[in-house]
C-alpha angles and dihedrals in degrees: 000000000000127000110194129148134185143208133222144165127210115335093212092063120004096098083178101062089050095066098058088040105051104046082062097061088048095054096042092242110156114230139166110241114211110183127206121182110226131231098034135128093257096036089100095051073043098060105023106094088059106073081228090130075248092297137121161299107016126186117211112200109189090303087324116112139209130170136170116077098247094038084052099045085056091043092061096034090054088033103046116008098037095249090302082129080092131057113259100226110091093233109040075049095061096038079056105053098040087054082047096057088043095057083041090069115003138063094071091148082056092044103043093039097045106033110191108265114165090183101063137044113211132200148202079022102187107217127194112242089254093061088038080055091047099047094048083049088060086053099056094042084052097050088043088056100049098048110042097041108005102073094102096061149358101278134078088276102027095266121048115284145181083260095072090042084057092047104042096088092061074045087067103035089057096057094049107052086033101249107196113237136168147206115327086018093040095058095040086066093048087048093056098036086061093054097120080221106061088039074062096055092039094057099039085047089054096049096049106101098214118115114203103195082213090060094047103061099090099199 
C-alpha cells in the first residue's frame, strides 16, 4: 500500500506544487494532499520539519523526503511508473527533459510579470520585451515538441510526459492574462485546460480565501 503524501501551498498561486500533483492524478497514483497556505505567520513551523529551505511542494514518501518540483517529478517516475515519466524513445527523452530543465530555471520575465492565479482573467496585459521574448520561446518549444515527437498522440511527446506536468502552469498563465496562441499551441492549451484534473485545481484554487500581494499584480 503507498503511503505518499504531498505537500502544497496555495492552489491559486503556487504554480510549483501543481507539477508534482498533478502528474499524479494523471497517472492514477494514490497520494495523501496536506495543504499549507504560503506566506502566513505559521507556513515556516509548517514546513520546517521537511529540509525544503520552507518551500514547496514536498513529496513524503513513507519517512523518505523529496522536495524540489523537478527532483520530485523523477523520484515518482523511477519510483512508481518505471521511468515511463519520460518518453521512451532516447531522443524525445532528451528533448524532454532538456525543455523540462528549461522550464526548471529559466522564464523569470514570464514568471514575475504573469504570477499563477487560477481566480482572475486579466486582460491588455502589457509585457516587457524580455518576457515577449520568453513567451514566443515557450511556443516554439511547444511546436517543436509537437511536431518532432507528438504525432502519435494529444500531449507535447505524443503521451503524456514530465514535460507537460512541467508546462501546465504557463498553461494556466496563459489562460489567465489572455496570451494570444494559435494553432498547434493553441490547441495544446485546449487540450490541457480540458484535463478533469486541472478543472479540479482551478476550482479548488478559486475557492481558497487567501489573498498573496506577489500573485495580484497582474503585470
Amino acid at each position: 500500500m503507498l503511503n505518499l503524501t504531498l505537500i502544497i501551498g496555495n492552489k491559486n498561486y503556487s504554480s510549483w506544487s501543481l507539477r508534482p500533483w498533478i502528474l499524479l492524478k494523471h497517472f492514477q497514483i494514490p497520494f495523501t494532499e496536506k495543504r499549507v497556505a504560503l506566506f502566513t505567520e505559521t507556513t515556516a513551523k509548517a514546513l520546517s520539519a521537511y529540509n525544503s529551505n520552507y518551500k514547496v511542494p514536498i513529496l513524503k514518501d513513507g519517512d523518505f523526503v523529496v522536495w524540489d518540483s523537478l527532483a520530485i517529478l523523477e523520484y515518482i517516475s523511477e519510483t512508481y511508473l518505471d521511468g515511463k515519466g519520460w518518453p521512451n524513445e532516447q531522443h524525445a527523452r532528451s528533448f524532454a527533459r532538456s525543455v523540462s530543465a528549461e522550464m526548471h530555471s529559466g522564464f523569470t520575465h514570464v514568471r514575475s510579470e504573469l504570477p499563477m492565479n487560477c481566480r482572475k482573467k486579466f486582460e491588455h496585459i502589457q509585457l516587457s520585451d524580455a518576457a515577449e521574448r520568453e513567451v514566443e520561446r515557450i511556443k516554439t518549444l511547444w511546436r517543436q515538441c509537437r511536431s518532432q515527437f507528438g504525432q502519435n498522440g494529444q500531449w507535447l511527446f505524443g503521451e503524456y510526459s514530465i514535460a507537460d506536468a512541467m508546462f501546465a502552469p504557463i498553461s494556466l498563465r496563459f489562460e489567465s492574462y489572455n496570451i494570444p496562441l494559435v494553432d498547434v499551441e493553441q490547441a495544446y492549451l485546449q487540450n490541457v485546460l480540458a484535463q478533469p484534473s486541472i478543472i479540479e485545481w482551478i476550482t479548488a484554487g478559486a475557492a481558497e480565501k487567501e489573498i498573496i500581494a506577489q500573485g495580484e499584480v497582474g503585470v
